[in-house]
VOGU-3710 file (C-alpha; in Angstrom, 3 decimals, decimal comma):
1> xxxxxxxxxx> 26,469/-11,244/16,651  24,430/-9,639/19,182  20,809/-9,164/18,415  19,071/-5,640/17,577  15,491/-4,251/16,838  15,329/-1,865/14,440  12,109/0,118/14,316  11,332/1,925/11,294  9,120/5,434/11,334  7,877/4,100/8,322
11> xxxxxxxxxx> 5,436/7,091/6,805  8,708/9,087/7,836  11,004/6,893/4,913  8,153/6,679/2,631  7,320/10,469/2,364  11,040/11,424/2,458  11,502/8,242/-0,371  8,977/9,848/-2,264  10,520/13,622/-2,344  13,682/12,173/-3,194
21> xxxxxxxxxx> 13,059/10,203/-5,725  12,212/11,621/-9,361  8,180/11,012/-9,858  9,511/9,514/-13,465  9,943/6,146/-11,860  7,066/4,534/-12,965  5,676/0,942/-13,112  4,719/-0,035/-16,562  0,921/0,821/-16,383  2,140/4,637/-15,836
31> xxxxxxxxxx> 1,774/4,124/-11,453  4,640/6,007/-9,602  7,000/3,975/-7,925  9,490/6,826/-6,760  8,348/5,882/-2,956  8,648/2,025/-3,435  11,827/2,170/-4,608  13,214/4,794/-2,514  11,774/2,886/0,525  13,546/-0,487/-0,008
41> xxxxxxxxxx> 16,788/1,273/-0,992  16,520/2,909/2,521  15,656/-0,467/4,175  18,578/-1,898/2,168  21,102/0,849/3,241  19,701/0,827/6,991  20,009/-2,974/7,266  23,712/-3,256/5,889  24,924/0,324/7,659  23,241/-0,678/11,520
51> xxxxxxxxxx> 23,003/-4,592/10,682  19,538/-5,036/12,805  18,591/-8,934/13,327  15,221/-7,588/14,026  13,081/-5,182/11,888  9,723/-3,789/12,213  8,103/-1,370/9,934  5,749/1,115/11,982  2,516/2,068/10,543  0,631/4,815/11,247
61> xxxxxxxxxx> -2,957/3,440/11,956  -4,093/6,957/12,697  -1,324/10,084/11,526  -3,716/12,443/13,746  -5,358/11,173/16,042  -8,915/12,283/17,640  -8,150/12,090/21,393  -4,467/14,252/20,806  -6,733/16,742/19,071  -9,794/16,801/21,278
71> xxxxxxxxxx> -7,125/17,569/23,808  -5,252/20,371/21,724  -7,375/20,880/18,718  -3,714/22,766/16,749  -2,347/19,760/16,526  -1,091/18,785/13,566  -3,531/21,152/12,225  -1,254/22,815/9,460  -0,482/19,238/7,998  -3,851/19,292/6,856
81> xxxxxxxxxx> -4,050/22,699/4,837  -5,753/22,798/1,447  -2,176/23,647/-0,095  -0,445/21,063/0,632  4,013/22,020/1,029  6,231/20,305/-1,448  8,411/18,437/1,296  8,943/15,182/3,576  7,274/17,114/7,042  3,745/16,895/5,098
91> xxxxxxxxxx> 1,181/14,585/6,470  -1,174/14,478/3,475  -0,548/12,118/1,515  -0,467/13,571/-2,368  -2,054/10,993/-4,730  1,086/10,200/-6,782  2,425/8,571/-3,454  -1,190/7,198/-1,573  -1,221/4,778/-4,881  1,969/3,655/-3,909
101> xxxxxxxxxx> 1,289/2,874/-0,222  -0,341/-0,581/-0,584  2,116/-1,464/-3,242  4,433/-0,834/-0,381  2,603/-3,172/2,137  2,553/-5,854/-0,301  6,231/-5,934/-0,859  7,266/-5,672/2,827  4,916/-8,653/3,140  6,747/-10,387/0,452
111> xxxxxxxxxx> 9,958/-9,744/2,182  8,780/-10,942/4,854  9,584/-7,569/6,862  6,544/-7,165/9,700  4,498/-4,358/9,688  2,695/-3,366/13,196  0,119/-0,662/13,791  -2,276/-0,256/16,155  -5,841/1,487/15,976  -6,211/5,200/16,768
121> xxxxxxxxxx> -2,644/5,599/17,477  0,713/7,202/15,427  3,479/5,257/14,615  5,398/7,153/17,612  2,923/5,069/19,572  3,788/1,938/18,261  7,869/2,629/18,317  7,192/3,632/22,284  5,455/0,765/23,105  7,793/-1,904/21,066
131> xxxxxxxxxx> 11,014/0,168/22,299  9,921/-0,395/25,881  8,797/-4,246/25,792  12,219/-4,970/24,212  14,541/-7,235/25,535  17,325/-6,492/23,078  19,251/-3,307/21,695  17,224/-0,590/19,631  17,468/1,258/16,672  14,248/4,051/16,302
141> xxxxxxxxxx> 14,509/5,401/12,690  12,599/8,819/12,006  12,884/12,156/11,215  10,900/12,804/13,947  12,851/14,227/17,394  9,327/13,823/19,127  11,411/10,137/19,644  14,416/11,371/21,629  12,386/10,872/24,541  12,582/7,085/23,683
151> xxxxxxxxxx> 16,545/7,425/23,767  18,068/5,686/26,760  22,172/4,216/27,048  21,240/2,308/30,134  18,597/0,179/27,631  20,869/0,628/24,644  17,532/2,540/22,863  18,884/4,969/20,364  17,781/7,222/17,835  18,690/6,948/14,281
161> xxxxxxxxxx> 17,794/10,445/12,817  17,192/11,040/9,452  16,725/15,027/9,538  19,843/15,948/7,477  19,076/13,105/4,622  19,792/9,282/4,244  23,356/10,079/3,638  23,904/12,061/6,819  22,604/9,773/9,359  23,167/10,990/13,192
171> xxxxxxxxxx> 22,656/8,182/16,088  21,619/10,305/18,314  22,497/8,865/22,517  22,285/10,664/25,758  25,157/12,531/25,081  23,057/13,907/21,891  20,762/15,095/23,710  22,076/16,489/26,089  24,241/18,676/24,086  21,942/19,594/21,461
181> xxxxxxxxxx> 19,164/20,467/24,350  20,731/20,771/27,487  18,184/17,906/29,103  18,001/14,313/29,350  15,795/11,968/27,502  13,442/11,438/29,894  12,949/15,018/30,009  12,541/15,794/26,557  8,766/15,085/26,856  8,378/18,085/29,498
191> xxxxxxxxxx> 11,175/20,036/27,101  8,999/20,217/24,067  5,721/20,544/26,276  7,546/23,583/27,430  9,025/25,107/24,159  6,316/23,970/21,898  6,490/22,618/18,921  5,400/24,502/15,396  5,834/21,374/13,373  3,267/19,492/15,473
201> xxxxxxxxxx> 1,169/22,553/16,084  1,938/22,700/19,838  2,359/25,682/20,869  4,199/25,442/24,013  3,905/28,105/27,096  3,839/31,416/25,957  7,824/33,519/26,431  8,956/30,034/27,534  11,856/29,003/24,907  14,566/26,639/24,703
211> xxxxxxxxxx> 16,568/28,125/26,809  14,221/29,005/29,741  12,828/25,332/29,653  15,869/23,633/29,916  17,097/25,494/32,666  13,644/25,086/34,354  14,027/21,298/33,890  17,444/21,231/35,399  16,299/23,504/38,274  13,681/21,145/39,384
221> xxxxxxxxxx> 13,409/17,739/37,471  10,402/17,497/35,176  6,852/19,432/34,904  5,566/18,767/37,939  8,561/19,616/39,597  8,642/22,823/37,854  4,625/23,298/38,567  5,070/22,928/42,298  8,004/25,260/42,196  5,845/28,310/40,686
231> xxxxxxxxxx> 3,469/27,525/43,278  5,552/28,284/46,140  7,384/30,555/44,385  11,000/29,516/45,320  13,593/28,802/43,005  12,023/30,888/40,252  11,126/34,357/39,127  7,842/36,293/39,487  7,934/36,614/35,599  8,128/32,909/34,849
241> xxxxxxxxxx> 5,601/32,240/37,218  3,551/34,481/35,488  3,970/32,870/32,016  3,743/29,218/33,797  0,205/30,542/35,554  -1,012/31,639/32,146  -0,355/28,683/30,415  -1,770/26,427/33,017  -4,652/25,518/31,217  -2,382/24,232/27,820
251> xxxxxxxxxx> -0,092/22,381/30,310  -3,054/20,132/31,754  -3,449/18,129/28,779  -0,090/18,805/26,564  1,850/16,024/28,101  -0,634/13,625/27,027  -0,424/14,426/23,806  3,791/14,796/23,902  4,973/12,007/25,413  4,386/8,610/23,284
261> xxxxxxxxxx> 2,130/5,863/24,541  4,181/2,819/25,714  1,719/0,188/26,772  -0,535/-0,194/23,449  -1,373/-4,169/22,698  0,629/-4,517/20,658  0,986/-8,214/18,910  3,647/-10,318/19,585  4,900/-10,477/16,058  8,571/-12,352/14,714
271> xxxxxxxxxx> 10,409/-9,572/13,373  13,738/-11,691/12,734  15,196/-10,889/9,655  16,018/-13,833/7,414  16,632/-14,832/3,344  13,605/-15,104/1,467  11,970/-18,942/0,843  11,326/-19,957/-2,552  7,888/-18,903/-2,163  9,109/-15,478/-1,443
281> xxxxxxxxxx> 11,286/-15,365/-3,883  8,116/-15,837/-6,180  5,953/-13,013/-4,666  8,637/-10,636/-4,887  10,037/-11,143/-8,484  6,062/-10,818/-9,393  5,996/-7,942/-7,853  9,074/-6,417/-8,917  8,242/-7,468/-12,909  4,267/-5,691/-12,012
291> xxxxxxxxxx> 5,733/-2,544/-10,626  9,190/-2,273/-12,610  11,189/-2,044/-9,016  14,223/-3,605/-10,562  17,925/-2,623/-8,935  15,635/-1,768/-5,717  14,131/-4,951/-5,448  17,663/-7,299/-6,314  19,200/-4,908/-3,774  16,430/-5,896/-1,180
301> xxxxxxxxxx> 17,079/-9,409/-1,624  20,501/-9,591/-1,411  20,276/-7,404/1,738  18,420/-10,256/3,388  20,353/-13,593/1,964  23,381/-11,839/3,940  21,630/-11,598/7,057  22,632/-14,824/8,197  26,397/-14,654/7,597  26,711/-12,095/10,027
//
């Protein structure tokens, strides 16, 4: 069997485990434990579905960071409202599920399933910067399409997107991109920059849409290409030059905080999946028996003793 990183988005799974799950699931002492259990189901389904050897839970270290927001001080602003939205694209963490987020450490450490974050950086950071050391296929799960620009058939780096729910799954390639977009991978970064991006408070170039920024991108490669073209003028309309020129200042700095770091120091971590050891085994039936994760827990387990008879 050929070998296969899978990286998981792993806020992403937890907060959609957590509105999926009924908040009824509860550990004996009265704790939640929606998000636990919904977590390792996911794992479980994501392991058997895609069959990963490799698997490395992304943290973020840092959901917002300081230096994307000294740079565009929107970002990710609305995620941090006093009223927090009922939903998975919340970054807040509400308190019935911030209990359950060490529980959650603790049992991927159990499992033995590696978690890697890094210091003032997102998650997205970490996935870029794994995804592009890799010398083997990759799997990126998230809801997040900020990680299409990580796609690439040449590397065999796609995109498992969880948008539509767990049991609609789209493995999103080139092709994916290209049709849902009308760019490439590698220009996604300069696509959203471009459009903008409400979810992540960017808010793109004024009158500049889908549309016009994918046929800007195919008319002259990527940003710069595009900024040197509205300098001479040639290739593009007075009007778009106009709304590029006005939006010169946002462009400066928005590709920084777009495009996903990809050299972060990471450590060099074994992310193999294998069966649990009898020690293992221990940790996790304690834990399971502490936090009443039952079926989730067996399901986990089993997940991993077949990894080897692939």
């Amino acid at each position: 069997m050929t070998d296969r990183l899978m990286l998981l988005d792993s806020a992403s799974l937890y907060f959609r485990a957590f509105y999926g799950v009924p908040d009824t699931v509860r550990a004996p002492d009265g704790t939640p434990v929606n998000a636990v259990r919904g977590f390792l189901d996911i794992i479980s389904r994501l392991v058997t579905t895609y069959r990963p050897t490799h698997l490395v839970a992304c943290w973020d270290d840092d959901w917002r960071p300081q230096w994307r927001v000294d740079l565009i001080p929107t970002y990710k602003t609305h995620r941090v409202a006093e009223v927090v939205a009922v939903g998975p694209d919340v970054e807040v963490v509400p308190d019935p599920l911030e209990v359950q987020v060490p529980v959650i450490r603790d049992v991927l450490d159990a499992l033995g399933i590696v978690i890697v974050g890094q210091a003032a950086h997102e998650a997205d950071d970490v996935i870029g910067t794994l995804a592009t050391v890799a010398d083997l296929p990759v799997d990126i799960v998230t809801g997040d399409r900020d990680l299409f620009q990580l796609v690439d058939d040449a590397r065999d780096v796609r995109v498992i997107y969880t948008a539509r729910g767990m049991s609609n799954l789209e493995v999103v390639t080139d092709a994916t991109v290209v049709t849902k977009y009308g760019v490439l991978p590698s220009q996604y970064a300069d696509f959203a920059t471009l459009r903008g991006d409400s979810s992540d408070g960017l808010p793109g170039v004024a009158g500049i849409g889908e549309k016009t920024a994918a046929g800007l991108l195919a008319a002259h490669g990527d940003l710069a290409g595009i900024l040197a073209a509205a300098e001479t003028g040639e290739g593009m309309s007075a009007g778009v030059r106009a709304k590029l020129e006005a939006g010169r200042a946002y462009l400066a700095v928005a590709p920084t905080v777009v495009e996903v770091v990809r050299d972060l120091p990471v450590p060099d971590v074994d992310a193999r999946l294998r069966p649990l050891d009898e020690r293992q085994r221990a940790d996790a039936a304690s834990l399971a028996e502490q936090w009443a994760l039952g079926t989730a827990m067996t399901r986990i387990v089993e997940t991993l003793d077949r990894v080897d008879e692939r």
